[in-house]
N, C-alpha and C positions, 0 to 999 in steps of 0.2 A: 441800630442793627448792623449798617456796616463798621462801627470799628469794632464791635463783637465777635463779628464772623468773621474780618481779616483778623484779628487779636489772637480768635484760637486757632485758625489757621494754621498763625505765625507759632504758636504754639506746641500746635502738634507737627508741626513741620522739624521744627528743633528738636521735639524729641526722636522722631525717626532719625535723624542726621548723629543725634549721640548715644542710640539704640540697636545701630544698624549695626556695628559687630557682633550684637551679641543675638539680633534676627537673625543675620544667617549662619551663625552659628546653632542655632535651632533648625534653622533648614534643612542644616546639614551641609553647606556649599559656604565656606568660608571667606569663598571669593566673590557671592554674591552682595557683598557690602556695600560695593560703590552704586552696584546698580539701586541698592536704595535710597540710598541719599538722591542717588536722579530721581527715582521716583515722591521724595520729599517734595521735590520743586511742585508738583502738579496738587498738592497738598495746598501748599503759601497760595498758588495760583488761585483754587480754587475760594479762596476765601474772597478773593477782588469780583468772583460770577456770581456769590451768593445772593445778594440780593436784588442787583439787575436783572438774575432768575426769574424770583422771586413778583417783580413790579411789571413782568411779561408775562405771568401766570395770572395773577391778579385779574389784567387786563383783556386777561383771554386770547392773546395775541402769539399762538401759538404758532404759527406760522413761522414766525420770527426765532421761536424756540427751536422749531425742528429746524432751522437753516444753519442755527450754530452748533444743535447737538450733529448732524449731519456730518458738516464740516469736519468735527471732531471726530466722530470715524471717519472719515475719508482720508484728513489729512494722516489721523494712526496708520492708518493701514499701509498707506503710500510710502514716509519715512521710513516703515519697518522694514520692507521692502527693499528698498533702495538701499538705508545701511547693512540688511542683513548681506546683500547683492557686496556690499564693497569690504564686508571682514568684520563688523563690529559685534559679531556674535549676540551674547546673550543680552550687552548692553542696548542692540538695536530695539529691544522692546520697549525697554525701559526709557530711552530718547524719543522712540513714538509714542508715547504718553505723554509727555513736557511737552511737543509738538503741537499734537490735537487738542490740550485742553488749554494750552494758549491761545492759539486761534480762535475755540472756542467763548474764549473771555471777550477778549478783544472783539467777537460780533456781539457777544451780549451788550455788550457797556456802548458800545456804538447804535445797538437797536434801542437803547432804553431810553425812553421820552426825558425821565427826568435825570438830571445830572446827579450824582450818588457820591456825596464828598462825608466825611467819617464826622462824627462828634458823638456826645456823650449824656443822655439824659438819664439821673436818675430814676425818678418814678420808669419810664418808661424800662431800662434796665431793671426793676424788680420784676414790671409783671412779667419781660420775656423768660428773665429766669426761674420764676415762680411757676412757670408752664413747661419749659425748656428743659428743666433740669432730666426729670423722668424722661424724656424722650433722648436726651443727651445721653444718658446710661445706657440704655437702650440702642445708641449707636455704638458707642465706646465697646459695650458687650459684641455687637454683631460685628463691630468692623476689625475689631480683634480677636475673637473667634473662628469667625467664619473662615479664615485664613489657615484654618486646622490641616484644609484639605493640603495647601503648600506645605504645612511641616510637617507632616504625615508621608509625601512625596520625597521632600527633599529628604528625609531621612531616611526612610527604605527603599528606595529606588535611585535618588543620584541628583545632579544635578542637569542631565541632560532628557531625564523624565520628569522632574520638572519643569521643563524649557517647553516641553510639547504638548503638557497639560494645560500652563499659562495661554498657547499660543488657542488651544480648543476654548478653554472658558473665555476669554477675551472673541471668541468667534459667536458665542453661545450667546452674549450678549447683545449683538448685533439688533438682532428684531425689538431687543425691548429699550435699546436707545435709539431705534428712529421710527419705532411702528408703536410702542406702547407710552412714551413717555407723551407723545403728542395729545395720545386723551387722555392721562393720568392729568397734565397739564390744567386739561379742561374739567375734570371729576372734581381735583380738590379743594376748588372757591364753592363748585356746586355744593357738592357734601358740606360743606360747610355754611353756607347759604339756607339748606334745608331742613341744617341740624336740631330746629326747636319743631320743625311741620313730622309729625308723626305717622302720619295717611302717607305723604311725599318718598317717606326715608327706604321703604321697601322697593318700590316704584323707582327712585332715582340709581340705586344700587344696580339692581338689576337691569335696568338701561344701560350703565355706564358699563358693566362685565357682561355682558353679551354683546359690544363695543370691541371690546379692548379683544374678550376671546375671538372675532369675529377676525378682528385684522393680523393678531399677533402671533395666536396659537400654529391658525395651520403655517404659517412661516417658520417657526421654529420646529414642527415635527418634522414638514419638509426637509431642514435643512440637515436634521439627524437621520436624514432618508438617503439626501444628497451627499453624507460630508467624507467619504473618500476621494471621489470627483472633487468637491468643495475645496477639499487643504489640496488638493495637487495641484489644481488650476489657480488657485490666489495664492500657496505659499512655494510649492512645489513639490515632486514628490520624494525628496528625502526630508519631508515634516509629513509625511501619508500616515507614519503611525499615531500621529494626534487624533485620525479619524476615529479612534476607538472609542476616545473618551466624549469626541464631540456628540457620537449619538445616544450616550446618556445625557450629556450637560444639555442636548435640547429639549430632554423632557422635562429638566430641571429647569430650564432659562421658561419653556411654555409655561409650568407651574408657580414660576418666580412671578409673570405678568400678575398672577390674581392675587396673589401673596402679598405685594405691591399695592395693588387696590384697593384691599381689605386694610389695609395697613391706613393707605390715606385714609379708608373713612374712622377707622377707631380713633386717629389723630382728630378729624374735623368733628370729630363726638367727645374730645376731650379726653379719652381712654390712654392716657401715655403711660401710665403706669399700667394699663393689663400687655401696651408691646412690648414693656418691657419682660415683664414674667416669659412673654411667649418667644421671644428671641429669647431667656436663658434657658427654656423648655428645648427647643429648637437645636440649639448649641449642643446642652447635654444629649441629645438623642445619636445628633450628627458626631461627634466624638469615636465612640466606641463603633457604630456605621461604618466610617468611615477606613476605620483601622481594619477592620475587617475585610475592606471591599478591597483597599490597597494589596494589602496579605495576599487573597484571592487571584485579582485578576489584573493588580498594576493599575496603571492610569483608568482603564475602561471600570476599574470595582471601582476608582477614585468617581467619575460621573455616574456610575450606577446608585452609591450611595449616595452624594446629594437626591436623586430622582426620588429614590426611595423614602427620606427621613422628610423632603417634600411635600410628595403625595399624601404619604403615610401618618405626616405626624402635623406637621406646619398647615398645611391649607385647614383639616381638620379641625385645632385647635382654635385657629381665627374664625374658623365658622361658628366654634362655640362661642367665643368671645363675644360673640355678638348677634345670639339667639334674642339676647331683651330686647335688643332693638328690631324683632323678627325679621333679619335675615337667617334664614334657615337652609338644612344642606338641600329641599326639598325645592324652596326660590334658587338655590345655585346651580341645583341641577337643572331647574328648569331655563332658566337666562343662559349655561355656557354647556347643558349639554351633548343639545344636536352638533353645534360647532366641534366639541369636544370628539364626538364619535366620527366625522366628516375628517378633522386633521388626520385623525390616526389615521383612518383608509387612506388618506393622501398621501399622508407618511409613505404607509406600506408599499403603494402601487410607485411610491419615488424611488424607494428602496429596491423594488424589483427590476422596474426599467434602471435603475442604476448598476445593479447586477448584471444586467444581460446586456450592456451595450461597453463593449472594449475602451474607445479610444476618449480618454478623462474629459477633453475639450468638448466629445459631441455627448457624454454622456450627461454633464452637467445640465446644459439648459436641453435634453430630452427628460430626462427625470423630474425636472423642477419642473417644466411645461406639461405632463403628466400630471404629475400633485396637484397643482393648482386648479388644472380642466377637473379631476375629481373633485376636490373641495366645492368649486364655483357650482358645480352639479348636484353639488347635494347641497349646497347652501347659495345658491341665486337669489332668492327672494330675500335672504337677511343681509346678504352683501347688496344690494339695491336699497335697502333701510338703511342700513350704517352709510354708505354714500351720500343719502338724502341729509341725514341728521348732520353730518359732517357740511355740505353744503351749508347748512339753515345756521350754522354755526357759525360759518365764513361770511354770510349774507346778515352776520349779526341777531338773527332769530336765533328763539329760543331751543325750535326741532324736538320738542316733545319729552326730551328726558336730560335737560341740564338748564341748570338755573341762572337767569340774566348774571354778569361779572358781579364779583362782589367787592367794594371797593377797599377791605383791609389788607396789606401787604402780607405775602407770605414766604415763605425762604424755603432756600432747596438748599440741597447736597451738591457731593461732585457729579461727575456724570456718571450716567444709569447704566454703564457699558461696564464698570469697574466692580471689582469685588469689594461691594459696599455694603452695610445694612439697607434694610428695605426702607426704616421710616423716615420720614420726614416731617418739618414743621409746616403746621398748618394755618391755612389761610386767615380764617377767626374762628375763636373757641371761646367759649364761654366760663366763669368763673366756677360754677355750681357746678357737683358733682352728684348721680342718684347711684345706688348702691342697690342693685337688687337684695331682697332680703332672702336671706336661704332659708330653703325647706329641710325638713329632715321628718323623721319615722315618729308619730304620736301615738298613742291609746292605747287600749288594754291589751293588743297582744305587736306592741313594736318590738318587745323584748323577741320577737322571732326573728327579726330581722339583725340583733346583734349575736343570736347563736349563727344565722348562715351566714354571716361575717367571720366568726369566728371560724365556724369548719371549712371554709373555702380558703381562709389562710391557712390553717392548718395542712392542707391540700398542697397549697404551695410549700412550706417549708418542708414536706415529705419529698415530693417530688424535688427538691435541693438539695435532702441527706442523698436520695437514691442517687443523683448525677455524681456526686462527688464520690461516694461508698457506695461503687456500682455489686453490690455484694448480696443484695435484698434475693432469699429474706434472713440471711445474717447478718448479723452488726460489724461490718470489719472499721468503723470508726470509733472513736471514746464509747465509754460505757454511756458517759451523761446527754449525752447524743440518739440515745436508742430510742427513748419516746417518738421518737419522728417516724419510725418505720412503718407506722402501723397507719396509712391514708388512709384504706379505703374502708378503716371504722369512722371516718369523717361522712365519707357517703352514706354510711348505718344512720348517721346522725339525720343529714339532708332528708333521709325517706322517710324517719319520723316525721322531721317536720311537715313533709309533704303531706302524711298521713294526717296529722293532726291539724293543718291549716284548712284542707279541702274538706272536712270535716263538720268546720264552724259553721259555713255557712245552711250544709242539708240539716243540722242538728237544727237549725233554728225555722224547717221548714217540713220538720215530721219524719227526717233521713230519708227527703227528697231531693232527688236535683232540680231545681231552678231550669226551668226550660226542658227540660227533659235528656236522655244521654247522649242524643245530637249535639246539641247545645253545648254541653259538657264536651264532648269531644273536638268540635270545633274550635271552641277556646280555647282547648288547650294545646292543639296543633296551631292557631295562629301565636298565641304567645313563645310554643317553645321552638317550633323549626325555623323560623325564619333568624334569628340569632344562630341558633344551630347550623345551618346550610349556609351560612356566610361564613361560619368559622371553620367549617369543613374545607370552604374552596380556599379562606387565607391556609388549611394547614395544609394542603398536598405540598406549594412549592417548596415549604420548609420542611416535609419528611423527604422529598426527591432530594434537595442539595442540600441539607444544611445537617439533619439528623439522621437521613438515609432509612428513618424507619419502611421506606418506600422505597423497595427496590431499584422499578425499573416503570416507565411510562405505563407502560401495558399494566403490569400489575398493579400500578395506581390507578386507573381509570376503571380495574376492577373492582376496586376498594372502594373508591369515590360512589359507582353504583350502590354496591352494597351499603355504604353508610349514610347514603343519600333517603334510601326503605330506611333505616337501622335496623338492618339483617344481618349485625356484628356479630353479634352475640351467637345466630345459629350457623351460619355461612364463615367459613374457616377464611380469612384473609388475612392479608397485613392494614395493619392501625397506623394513619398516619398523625393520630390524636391517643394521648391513652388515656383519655377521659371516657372519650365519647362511649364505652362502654357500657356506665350507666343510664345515657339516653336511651340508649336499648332498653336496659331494663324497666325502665319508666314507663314507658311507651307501655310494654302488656301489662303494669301494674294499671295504669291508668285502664286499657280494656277491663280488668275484673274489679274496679273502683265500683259502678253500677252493681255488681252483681254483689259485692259484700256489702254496699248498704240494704241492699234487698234483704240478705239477710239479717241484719242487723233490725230490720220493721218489724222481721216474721220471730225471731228467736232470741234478741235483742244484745248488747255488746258484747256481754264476757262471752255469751259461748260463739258467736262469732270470730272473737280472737280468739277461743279456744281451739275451734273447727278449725279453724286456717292456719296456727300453728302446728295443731297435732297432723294435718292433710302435709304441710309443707315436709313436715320432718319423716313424715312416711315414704313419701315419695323419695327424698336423699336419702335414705336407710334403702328403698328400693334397687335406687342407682347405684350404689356402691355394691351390689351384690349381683345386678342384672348388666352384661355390658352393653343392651341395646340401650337401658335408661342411662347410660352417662355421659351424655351430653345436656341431659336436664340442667347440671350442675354448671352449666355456661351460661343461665340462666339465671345463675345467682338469687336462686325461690326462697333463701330468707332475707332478702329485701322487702317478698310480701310480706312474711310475718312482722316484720319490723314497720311497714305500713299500716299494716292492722294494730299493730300495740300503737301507734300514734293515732288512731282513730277512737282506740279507747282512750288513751290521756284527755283528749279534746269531747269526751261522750260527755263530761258531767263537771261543772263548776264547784264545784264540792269536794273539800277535803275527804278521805274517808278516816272513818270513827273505829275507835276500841273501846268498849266500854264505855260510850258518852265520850269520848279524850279524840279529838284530834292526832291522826297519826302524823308527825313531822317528816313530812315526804324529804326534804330540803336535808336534810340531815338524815336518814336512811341513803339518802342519793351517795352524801358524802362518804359512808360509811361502803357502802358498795362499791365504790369506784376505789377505795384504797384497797378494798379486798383483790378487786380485779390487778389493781397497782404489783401487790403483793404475786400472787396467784402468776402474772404474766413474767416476771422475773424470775421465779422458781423455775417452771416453764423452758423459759428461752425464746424467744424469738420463732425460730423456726417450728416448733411445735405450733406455737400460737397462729402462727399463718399457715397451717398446715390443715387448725380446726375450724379456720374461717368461718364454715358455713355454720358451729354451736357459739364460737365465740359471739358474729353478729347477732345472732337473734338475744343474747344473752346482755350485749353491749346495749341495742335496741330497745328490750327491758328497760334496762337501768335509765335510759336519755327518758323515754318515757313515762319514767317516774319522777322524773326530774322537772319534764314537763307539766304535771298534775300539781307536783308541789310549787313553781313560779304561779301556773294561773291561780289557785287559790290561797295565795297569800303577796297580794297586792302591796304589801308595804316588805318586802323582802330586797336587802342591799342586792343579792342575784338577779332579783326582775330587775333595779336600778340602775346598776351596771349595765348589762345587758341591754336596756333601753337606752343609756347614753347615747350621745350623739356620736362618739367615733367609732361605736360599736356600729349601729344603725348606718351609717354613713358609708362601712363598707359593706356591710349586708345588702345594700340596696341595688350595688351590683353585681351580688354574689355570683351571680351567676357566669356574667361574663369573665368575671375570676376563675371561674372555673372550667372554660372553654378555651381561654386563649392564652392564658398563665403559661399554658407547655411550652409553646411558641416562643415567649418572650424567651421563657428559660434556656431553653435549648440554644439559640440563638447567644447571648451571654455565656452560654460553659462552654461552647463546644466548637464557636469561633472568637472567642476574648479570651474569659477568665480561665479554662483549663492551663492554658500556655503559660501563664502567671504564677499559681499557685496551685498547689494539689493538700490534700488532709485536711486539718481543721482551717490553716488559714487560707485554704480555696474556700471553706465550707463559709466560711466566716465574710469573706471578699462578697461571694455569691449573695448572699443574703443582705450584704449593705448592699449591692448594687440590683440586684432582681427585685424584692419588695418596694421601692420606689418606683419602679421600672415597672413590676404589674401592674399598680394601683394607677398610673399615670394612662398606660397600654388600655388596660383592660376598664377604666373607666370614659375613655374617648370611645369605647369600641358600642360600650352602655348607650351612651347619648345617639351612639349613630345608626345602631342596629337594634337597640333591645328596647331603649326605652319608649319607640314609638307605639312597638306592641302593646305597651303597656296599657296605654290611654286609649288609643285606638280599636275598633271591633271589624275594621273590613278597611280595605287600601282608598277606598272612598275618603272614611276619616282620615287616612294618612295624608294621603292630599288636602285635606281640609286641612288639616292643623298644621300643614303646610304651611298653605294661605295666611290661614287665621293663626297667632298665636295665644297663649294668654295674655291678660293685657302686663306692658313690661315700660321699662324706663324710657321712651324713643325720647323725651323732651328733657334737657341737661337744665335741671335748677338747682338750687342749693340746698341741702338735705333736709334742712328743715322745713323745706315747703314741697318735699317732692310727696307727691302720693305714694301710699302704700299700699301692698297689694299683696294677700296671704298667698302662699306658697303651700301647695297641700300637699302632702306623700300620703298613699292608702296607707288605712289602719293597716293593712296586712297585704302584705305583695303576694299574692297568689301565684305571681308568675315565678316566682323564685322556691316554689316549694320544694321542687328536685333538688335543687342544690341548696 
């Protein structure tokens, strides 16, 4: 292991050194060349601490660790200092780097029991590289990557906004190389010790991050509370303007600690190929982020988007990664989230007395002595446990949630203060790998789930013409372009189905509801608002700054009311979502749901959908002639009729007949839809959106008929299709597709892509870059807000399935012996029937 790790060292140290013109020539700073070759050295360096790290970790002899990671910030800090003091400019940071991590080395190699001389074994060299390589890529990706945010800086802002950015991130890092690596130290033999005990692995996680958030977090929001005072009084105040970006980089450096964690344990679970996926997930998010934030607001958007892509994209996704092994967001919030809520107020209350007290030197430790007295007061009792445990640690006990040392060597990286990737090599991993088996949409009516796949992208690629051919409702781009215009015949589509799914189940209970219309109503508020009222609070900050569809504070928090009832549709405001209009309308389709099966018992389907067509269309014939009825038409009342004609499609399993003959629904459908093809081009566009409220009911028809002919002909390539797996696969989170789609969108055109490209090759950019971008967005948003609705019936279950998951791979054996375990999706997602 050590001539491996000195080898590539030596390695990648050479290639910085024959790379470094043409780095900073990407920076932007032509002159910053030499200081990289300086910073090579600490590269070579760091190859001689790897695994004297590494046999101090092992041995749990952490102690020893914190006194050289220590060291190494102290001694950085001091050199920069001193050179910046005597003229060496930008070089002097890059000299405090070679400074602290030699030191650094030199206490490792001197603490480490056994003497660490290089040689060469094969077998042993297969299996580190048989383990290593995945997690290898995985640094290679983040540690060249990550680096985006420098040439992103040094290219639009200079080299002296560079200089002030390094000097915050390098600040930012501080807590989590002398306050988190000490139990990270301790976590990674554990998690790895624990990695075949299944009971243990929930249990030991969340010990060890309510841990780490206990000591690390509130230090780091403190310090984004402190860090005006902070950069005057350590660096001085003509580096005051780094304070900007330091108080985002501490959100980021807090979020980086669990990032970190999670990352060890997917490593001591043998997961090096999912860190890697999620460092190149990570990367691409943080990219266009980032460019954005720069543009905006300079250094301060430069720490704002790390926080954001963070929060936002990165802790999420590692939470997923590792749902099989039930860590869930439900264990995470409960292990770091009172810590989590306490930093912040500490923050805040640092932030405030740092405000209000003049002079740098007194306001420093008032502020940070503030922060901490908050934290300690709302978190006493847990800082008194993490003490204890830490003690029991030192005193060589166990202390209840970390596993005696494990005696296989492990290796580390350079030090934790440095703009490095998060993972690391782990202590022991095991050969076998289990692969959970994926679920996807089965039975006789999955094929529903590949139409609300289909109309929710559809949805999306409308909402793509419209940003780019802001011209709706005429076509100011290509002719061959103009199918897109027409979204919100996608929604015609969604309330068939809605009608036709909610349908199946009273049809097979007399065109009763099950429970009664409480029941009915309850369900359908717990499945659809809480998805909904989370997407509402992500979309205010993005109609205030980003899309403006929200004017002004005030008038958003009038809107927010209003769409919080969804009293859109009647209460005239501004939409900081332009979806959410249909949840309005759902909502009173759903009150008259009850009332049309009623009459469906008494008078039975067709004049049912008779009544409630001919009543819909009376009433708009009404309103267009009465000016007190028109407002009715805000209501969008052939959405009912178009519910009721999917109520009939799902009434009856049966083809219907002419003559004894089977009438070919499947093929009338086709024939209809070319008519309408035809019909809407003679037309024009603007006609056609003008008769919205004949066209839907008439499009509604058609889906409807379309739906009659899939369910009664079971061997139909359309039901097969349809029921595929990539179809199914997006339909499953149609829905959030179709709540947070705008967001992403918006976001992408109107702070990236617009400045890039305009016409078809915006139109064209857009759609490579947004449809990867929802599906990724809008399906982490599934797993973290919709799908608990799902399974669940009251926040009781939510915390249960918390607790409890289905049973999932916690124990790493070799696939042929690992257990299997069915993965079920409902025959029919009822939650999804809106959309």
């Amino acid at each position: 292991m050590a001539t491996i790790s000195i080898g590539t060292a030596a390695v990648l140290s050479a290639v910085m050194v024959g790379t470094a013109d043409v780095f900073a020539r990407a920076l932007g700073s032509a002159q910053a060349a030499e200081a990289v070759r300086v910073l090579s050295i600490t590269v070579l360096v760091a190859g001689f601490g790897a695994v004297p790290s590494a046999l101090l970790k092992r041995d749990f002899a952490q102690d020893k660790q914190f006194m050289a990671d220590s060291a190494n910030t102290v001694v950085s800090a001091v050199v920069v200092v001193l050179l910046a003091v005597t003229g060496w400019g930008a070089m002097a940071l890059a000299w405090s780097r070679v400074a602290g991590q030699v030191v650094s080395i030199v206490l490792l190699r001197r603490f480490t029991p056994e003497h660490v001389r290089p040689g060469f074994s094969r077998t042993e060299a297969r299996r580190l590289l048989a383990f290593g390589l995945p997690l290898t890529g995985a640094n290679v990706v983040a540690f060249t990557l990550l680096n985006v945010d420098y040439i992103v800086i040094g290219r639009l802002l200079g080299a002296v906004q560079l200089g002030l950015y390094m000097l915050a991130f390098n600040m930012s890092g501080w807590p989590i190389n002398v306050f988190s690596a000490v139990v990270r130290a301790v976590s990674m033999p554990a998690f790895a010790r624990v990695s075949e005990d299944r009971e243990q692995l929930p249990t030991r996680f969340a010990a060890a991050a309510s841990m780490v958030a206990t000591i690390t977090i509130p230090v780091c929001l403190i310090m984004g509370g402190v860090a005006g005072p902070i950069v005057a009084v350590v660096y001085g105040s003509k580096w005051q303007a780094a304070a900007g970006a330091l108080a985002g980089l501490a959100i980021f450096g807090a979020a980086r600690t669990m990032v970190e964690l999670l990352s060890d344990f997917l490593v001591a679970l043998g997961r090096t190929r999912a860190i890697f996926i999620i460092q190149v997930v990570w990367i691409a998010a943080l990219i266009p982020t980032m460019i954005i934030g720069v543009r905006r607001d300079g250094i301060v958007g430069a720490g704002t988007a790390h926080a954001v892509v963070i929060v936002g994209v990165t802790l999420p996704i590692y939470v997923l990664a590792l749902r099989p092994f039930r860590i869930t967001p439900w264990l995470l919030a409960r292990a770091i989230g009172p810590q989590v809520l306490a930093a912040g107020a500490a923050g805040t209350v640092s932030w405030l007395v740092a405000s209000a007290v003049a002079p740098v030197w007194l306001a420093l430790p008032a502020a940070s002595a503030a922060g901490f007295v908050v934290f300690a007061g709302c978190q006493w009792s847990q800082i008194v446990r993490v003490i204890g445990r830490l003690r029991s640690r030192r005193d060589g006990r166990d202390g209840g949630d970390a596993a005696p040392p494990d005696p296989a060597p492990a290796a580390t990286g350079v030090d934790a203060s440095e703009h490095r990737p998060v993972a690391t090599a782990p202590a022991r991993t095991t050969s076998g790998r289990h692969r959970a088996p994926r679920g996807g949409s089965h039975g006789p009516t999955a094929w529903l789930d590949g139409v609300r796949g289909l109309a929710a992208m559809y949805v999306v690629l409308h909402h793509c013409w419209l940003a780019v051919f802001p011209s709706y409702p005429r076509n100011s781009g290509p002719w061959f372009v103009g199918w897109m215009l027409h979204g919100q015949l996608a929604v015609v589509v969604f309330i068939v189905v809605s009608g036709y799914s909610l349908s199946l189940s009273p049809a097979r209970n007399a065109h009763r509801l099950r429970g009664g219309w409480r029941t009915f109503a309850r369900r359908r508020a717990w499945r659809i608002l809480p998805p909904y009222w989370v997407a509402l609070v992500i979309s205010m900050p993005v109609a205030l700054w980003v899309s403006h569809n929200v004017s002004s504070v005030r008038t958003g928090i009038r809107a927010f009311i209003v769409h919080v009832f969804m009293l859109q549709d009647i209460v005239g405001t501004e939409r900081p979502n332009g979806t959410f209009w249909s949840i309005a309308v759902e909502s009173w389709i759903y009150v008259l749901f009850p009332i049309l099966l009623l009459l469906r018992r008494r008078a039975g389907s067709v004049v049912t959908v008779t009544a409630t067509v001919i009543a819909v269309c009376g009433l708009e014939i009404v309103a267009l002639h009465v000016p007190e009825f028109a407002r009715y038409e805000h209501l969008s009342p052939q959405m009912l009729a178009c519910f009721a004609l999917g109520m009939l499609a799902a009434d009856s399993g049966r083809a219907p007949t002419i003559r004894g003959r089977r009438v070919p629904l499947l093929a009338l459908t086709g024939l209809l839809i070319a008519g309408c093809v035809v019909v809407f081009a003679v037309l024009g566009s603007e006609r056609v959106v003008a008769d919205y409220f004949w066209v839907g009911i008439i499009v509604g028809g058609i889906t409807a008929v379309a739906f009659r002919g899939i369910a009664t002909a079971p061997a139909s390539r359309v039901r097969d299709l349809l029921a595929s797996r990539p179809f199914t696969a997006v339909g499953l989170f149609a829905f959030s597709i179709y709540l947070i789609h705008p967001l992403v969108l918006e976001v992408l055109w109107l702070e990236l892509i617009q400045h890039v490209a305009t016409g078809m090759t915006g139109l064209v950019t857009l759609l490579a870059v947004t449809i990867p971008a929802v599906l990724a967005v809008c399906f982490g948003f599934f797993k973290l807000f919709e799908e608990p609705f799902i399974h669940a019936r009251s926040w009781a279950d939510v915390r249960n399935r918390g607790k409890s998951r289905e049973p999932g791979p916690a124990r790493l054996v070799p696939p042929q012996a690992s257990p299997t375990t069915a993965v079920t999706i409902p025959v029919s997602n009822p939650a999804l029937e809106g959309r």
